[in-house]
C-alpha positions in Angstrom: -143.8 -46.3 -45.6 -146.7 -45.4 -48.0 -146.6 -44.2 -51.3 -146.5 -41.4 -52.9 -150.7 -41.9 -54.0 -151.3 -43.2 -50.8 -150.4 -39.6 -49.4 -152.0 -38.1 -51.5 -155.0 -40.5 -51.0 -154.8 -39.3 -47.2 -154.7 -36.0 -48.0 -157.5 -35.8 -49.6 -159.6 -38.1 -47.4 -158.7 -35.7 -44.4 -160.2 -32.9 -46.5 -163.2 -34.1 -47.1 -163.7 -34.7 -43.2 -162.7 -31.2 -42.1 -165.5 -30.1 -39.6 -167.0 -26.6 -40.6 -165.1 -24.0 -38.1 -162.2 -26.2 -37.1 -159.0 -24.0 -37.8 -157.0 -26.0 -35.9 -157.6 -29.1 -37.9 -157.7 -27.1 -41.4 -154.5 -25.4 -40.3 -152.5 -28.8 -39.8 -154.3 -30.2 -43.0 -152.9 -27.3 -44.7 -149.6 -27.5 -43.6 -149.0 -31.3 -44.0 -150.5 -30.6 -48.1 -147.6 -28.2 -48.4 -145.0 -30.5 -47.1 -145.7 -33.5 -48.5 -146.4 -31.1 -52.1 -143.3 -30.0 -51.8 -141.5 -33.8 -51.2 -143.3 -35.4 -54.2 -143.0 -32.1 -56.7 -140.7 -30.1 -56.0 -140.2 -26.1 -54.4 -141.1 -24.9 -58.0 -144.0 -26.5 -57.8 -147.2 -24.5 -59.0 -149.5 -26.8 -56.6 -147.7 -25.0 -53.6 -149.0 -21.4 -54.8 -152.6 -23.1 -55.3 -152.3 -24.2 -52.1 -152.0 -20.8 -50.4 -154.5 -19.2 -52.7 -157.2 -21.7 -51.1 -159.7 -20.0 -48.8 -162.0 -21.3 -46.5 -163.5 -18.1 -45.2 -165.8 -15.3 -46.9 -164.5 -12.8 -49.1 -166.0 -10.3 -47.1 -167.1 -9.6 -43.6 -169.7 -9.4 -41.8 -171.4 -12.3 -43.5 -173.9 -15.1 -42.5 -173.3 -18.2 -41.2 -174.6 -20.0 -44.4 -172.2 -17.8 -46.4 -169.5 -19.1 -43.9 -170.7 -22.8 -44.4 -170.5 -22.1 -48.1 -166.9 -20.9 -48.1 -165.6 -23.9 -46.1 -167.3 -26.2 -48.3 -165.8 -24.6 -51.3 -162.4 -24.4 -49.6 -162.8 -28.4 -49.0 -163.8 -28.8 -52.9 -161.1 -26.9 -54.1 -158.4 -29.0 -51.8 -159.9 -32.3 -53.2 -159.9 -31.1 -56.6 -156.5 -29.8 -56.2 -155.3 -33.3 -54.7 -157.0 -35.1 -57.7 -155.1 -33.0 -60.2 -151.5 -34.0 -58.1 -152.7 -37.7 -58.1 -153.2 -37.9 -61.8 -150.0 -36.0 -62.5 -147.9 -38.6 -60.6 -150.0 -41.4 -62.4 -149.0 -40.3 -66.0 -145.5 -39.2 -65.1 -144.1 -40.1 -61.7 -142.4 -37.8 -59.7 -139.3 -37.5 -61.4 -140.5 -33.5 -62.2 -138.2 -32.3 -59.2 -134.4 -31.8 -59.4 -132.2 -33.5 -56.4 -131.3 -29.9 -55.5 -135.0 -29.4 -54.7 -135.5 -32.4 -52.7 -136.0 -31.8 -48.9 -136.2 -28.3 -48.9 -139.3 -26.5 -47.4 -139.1 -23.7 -48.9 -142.1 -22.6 -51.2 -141.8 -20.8 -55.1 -144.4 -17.5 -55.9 -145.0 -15.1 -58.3 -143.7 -11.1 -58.0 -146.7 -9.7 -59.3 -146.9 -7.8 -62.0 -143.7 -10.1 -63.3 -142.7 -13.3 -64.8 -140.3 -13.7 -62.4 -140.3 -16.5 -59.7 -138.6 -16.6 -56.2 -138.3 -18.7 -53.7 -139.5 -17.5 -50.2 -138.6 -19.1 -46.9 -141.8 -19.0 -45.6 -143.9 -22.3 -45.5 -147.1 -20.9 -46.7 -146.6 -17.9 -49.6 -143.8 -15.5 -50.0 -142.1 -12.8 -48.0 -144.1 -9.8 -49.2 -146.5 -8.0 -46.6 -149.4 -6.1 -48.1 -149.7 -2.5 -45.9 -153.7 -1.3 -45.8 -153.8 2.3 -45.0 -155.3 5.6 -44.7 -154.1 9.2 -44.4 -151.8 8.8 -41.5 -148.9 9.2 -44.1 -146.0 8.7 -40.8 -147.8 6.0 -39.0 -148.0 4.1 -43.1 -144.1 4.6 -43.3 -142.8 3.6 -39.5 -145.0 0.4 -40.1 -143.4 0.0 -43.6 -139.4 0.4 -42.3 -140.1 -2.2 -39.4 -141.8 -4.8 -41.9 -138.2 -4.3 -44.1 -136.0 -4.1 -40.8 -137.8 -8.1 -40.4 -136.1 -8.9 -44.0 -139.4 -9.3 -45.1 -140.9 -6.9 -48.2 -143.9 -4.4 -47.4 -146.8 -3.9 -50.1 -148.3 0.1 -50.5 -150.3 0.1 -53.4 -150.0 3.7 -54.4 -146.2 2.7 -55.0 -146.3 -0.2 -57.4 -146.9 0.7 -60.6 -149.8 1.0 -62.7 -149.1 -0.9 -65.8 -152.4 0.1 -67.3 -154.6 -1.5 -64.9 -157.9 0.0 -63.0 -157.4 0.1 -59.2 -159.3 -3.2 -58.7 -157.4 -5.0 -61.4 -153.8 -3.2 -59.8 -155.2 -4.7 -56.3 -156.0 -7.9 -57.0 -152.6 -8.7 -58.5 -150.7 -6.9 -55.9 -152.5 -9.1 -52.7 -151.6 -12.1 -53.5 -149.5 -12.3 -50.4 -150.1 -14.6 -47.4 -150.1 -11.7 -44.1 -151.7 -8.2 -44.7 -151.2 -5.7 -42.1 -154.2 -3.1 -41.7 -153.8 0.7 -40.1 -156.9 2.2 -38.9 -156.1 5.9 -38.4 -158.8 8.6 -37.4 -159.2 10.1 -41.1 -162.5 10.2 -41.1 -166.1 11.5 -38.9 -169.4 9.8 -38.7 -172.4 8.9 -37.2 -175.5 6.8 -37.2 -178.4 8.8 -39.3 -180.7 8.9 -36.5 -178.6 9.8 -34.2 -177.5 13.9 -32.8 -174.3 15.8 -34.6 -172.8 15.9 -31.2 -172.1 12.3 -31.6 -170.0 12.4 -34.5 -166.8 10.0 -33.9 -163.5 9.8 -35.7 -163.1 6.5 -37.6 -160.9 4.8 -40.4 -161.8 5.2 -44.2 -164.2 3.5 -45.7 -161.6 2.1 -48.3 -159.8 0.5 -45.0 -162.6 -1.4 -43.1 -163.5 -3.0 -46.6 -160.0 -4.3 -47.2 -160.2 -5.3 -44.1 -162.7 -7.5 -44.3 -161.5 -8.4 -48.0 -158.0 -9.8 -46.1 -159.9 -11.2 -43.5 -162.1 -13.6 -45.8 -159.1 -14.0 -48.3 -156.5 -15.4 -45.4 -158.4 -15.8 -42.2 -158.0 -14.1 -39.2 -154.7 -15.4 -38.3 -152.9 -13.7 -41.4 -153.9 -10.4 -40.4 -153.5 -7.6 -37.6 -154.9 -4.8 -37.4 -153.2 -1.4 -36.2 -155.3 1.4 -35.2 -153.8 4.9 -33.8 -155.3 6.1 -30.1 -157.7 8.7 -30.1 -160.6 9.7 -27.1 -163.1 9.3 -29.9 -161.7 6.6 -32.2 -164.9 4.1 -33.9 -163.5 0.6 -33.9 -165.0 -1.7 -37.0 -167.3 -3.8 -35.8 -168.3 -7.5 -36.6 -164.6 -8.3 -37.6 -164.5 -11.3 -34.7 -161.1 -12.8 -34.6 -159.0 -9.7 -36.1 -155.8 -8.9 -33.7 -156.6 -5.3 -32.9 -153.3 -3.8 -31.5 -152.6 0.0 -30.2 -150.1 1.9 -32.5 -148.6 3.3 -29.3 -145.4 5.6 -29.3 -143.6 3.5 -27.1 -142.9 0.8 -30.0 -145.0 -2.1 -28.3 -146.9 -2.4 -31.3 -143.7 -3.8 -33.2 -143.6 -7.1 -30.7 -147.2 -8.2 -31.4 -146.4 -7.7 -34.5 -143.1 -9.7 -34.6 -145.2 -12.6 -32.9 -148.2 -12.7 -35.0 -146.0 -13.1 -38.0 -143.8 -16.2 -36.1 -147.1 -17.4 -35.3 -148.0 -17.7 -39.2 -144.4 -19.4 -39.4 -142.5 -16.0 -40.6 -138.6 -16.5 -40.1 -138.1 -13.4 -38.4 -135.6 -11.7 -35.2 -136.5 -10.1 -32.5 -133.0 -9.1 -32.2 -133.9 -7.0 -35.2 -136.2 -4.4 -33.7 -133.7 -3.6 -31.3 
């Protein structure tokens, strides 16, 4: 059985040969960090939240290809680096910074933001909280909001955390560091090309919306995000967001099932039986 540096040894040689695009392979890489993180240090271990905060995609989309190269290869530079740092903690002090308690558990610890507080989440990657992107569609905002609590999971709205003296970027930046976001594109807005007639004016989501978006997007990839959007003849999908899972916010409550299994797919413990 190998050692405890020799895992991390691997780990950080199967970093450095992640091929630029391959999810599949950056996905398993991830997930074997975060397990064998969690065996040497401990489910209070800061590495595992540095582990989820790692991207390898854009902060924003649509972007270039070189900007895509350049976020992989700083998502592969800040594994290794990460790895390094756990490799010389175990050579100066062993691993004897986890209690038995801890041992074997999968489980990961994170912050509440805004707090000193830590909690442990049963979700393999980040914590139970679910940031909510919205518009003006006030009803479609809170029926999305009661199913993410009816999952036992814990929905993020901005507007209702509080301010603590912080500027709206400052108050979003703290508040989405969560692992899933779920985005609602409601027909709040009108618009058009310059050139082209009045008559062509088509409904579309705020501005404010597409951007976070795209900030989600790059911040989580596209398998930690879906995007809702409410029917209408007219409606003016974002484009360029390849990847997104674009589901109907239909009244029959299919939405709530895609849902459901986009978040089991990103390794949420959560019941169907609870959305009937």
């Amino acid at each position: 059985m190998p050692d405890e540096l020799e895992l991390l040894q691997e780990l950080k040689k199967r970093v450095g040969e992640l091929q630029f695009g391959d999810e599949v392979s950056r996905d398993a890489w991830q997930r074997r960090a975060e397990m064998i993180t969690t065996r040497l240090f401990g489910t209070n271990s800061k590495y595992l939240s540095d582990l989820a905060a790692i991207s390898f995609y854009p902060m924003v989309y649509p972007t270039s290809n070189d900007s895509k190269r350049a976020a992989w290869e700083r998502g592969k530079t800040r594994s290794a680096n990460l790895v390094n740092t756990m490799m010389e903690e175990l050579k100066l002090f062993g691993t004897d910074v986890q209690g038995p308690e801890e041992k074997g558990s999968f489980s990961t610890t994170t912050k509440t933001p805004g707090s000193d507080r830590s909690t442990k989440e049963g979700v393999d990657a980040g914590s139970q909280q679910i940031f909510i992107v919205h518009g003006h569609d006030d009803a479609m905002k809170e029926g999305v909001a009661r199913i993410v609590e009816r999952l036992g999971l814990h929905p993020i709205i901005l507007h209702e955390q509080p301010n603590k003296g912080r500027t709206v970027i400052e108050k979003f930046t703290d508040y989405s560091e969560v692992n899933f976001a779920i985005v609602l594109l409601s027909p709040d807005d009108v618009g058009k090309a310059r050139n082209e007639p009045s008559e062509t004016l088509r409904s579309r989501a705020r501005q404010n919306v597409v951007f976070e978006l795209g900030y989600f997007l790059g911040k989580l990839g596209p398998d930690r995000v879906i995007a809702l959007y409410r029917e209408d003849s007219d409606f003016e999908m974002p484009s360029d967001y390849s990847g997104v899972m674009f589901v109907l916010y239909d009244s029959a409550g299919r939405w709530q099932f895609d849902l459901l299994k986009e978040l089991k797919a990103a390794q949420y413990d959560v019941d169907a039986n609870k959305l009937l």
